[in-house]
C-alpha positions in Angstrom: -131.0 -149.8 127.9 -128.9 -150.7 124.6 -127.6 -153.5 123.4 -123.9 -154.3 122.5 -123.7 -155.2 118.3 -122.3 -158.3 118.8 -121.9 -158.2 114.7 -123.3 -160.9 112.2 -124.6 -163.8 113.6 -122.4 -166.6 112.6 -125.4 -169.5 111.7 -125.6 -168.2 108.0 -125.1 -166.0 105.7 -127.4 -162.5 106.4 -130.9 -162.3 104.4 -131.0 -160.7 101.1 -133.2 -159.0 99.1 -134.3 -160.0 95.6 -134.1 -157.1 93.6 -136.9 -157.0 91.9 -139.5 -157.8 95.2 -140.5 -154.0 95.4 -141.2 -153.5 91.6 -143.5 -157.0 91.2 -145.3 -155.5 94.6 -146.1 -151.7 93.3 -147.1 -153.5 89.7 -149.1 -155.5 91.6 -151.2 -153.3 93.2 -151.1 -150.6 90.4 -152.7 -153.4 88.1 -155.6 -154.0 91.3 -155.7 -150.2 91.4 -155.1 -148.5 88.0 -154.8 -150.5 85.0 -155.4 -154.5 85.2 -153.5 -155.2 81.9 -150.5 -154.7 84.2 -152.0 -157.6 86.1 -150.2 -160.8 84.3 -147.0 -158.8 84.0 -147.0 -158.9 87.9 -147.8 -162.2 87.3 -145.6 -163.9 85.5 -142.6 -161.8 87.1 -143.9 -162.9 90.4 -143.6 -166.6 89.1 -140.1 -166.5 88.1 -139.0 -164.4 91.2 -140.6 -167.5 93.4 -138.9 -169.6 91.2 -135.1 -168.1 91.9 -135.4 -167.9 95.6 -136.7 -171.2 95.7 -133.7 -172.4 94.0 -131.2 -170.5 95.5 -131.8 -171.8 98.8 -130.8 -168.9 100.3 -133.3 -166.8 102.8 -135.0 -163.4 100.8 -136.3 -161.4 103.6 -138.8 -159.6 100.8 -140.5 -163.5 99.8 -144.0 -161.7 101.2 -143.4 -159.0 99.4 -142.9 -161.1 95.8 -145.8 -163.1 96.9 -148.2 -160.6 97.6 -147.4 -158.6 94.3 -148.2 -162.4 92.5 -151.3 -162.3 94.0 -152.3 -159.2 93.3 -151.4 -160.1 89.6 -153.3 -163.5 89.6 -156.8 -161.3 91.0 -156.4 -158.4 88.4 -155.5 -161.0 85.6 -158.9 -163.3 86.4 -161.2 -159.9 87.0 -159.6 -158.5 83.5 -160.4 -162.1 81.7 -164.0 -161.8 83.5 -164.5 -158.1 82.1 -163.3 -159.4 78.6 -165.7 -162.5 78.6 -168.6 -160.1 79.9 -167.7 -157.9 77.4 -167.9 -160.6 74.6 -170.5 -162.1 75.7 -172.4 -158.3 75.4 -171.0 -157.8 71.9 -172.3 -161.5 70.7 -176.4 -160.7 72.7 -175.8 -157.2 70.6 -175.4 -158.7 67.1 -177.7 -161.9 68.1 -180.5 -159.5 68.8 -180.1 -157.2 66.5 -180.1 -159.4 63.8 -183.0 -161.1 64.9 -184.9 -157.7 65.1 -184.4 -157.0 61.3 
């Protein structure tokens, strides 16, 4: 059985898409998957896109989509500044040691 289209419904204006809700979502997960210096790009993208459809007050049917991709960014971003810290901290035991050896 179908349905007549009636058309738009008449309670608001139709959902939109922010533009850039599929682009913060792939660079999100490409950061988690294939590089994490991509991470705080997501991030901070991510941010500003919450940002503007918050203030637009207008419904974004792709918000999940801009907040997933944020998330993604915030989890690569924190396991990249781990991996740096670890890494540091391995570079300063390597000179400690070795200078203490001589």
């Amino acid at each position: 059985m179908s349905y007549p289209n009636y058309g738009p419904s008449s309670y608001g204006p139709p959902p939109q898409s922010h533009p850039q809700g599929t682009t913060i979502l792939v660079l999100g997960i490409l950061s988690l998957v294939v590089c994490s210096f991509i991470g705080p790009f997501a991030w901070s993208m991510g941010t500003r896109a919450l940002r503007e459809i918050d203030e637009s007050g207008y419904y974004y049917e792709n918000r999940g989509m801009v907040q997933a991709g944020r998330i993604c960014g915030i989890v690569s971003s924190v396991l990249m500044m781990i991996g740096l810290g670890f890494v540091v901290l391995m570079f300063g035991l390597m000179l400690v040691t070795g200078a203490l050896s001589r």
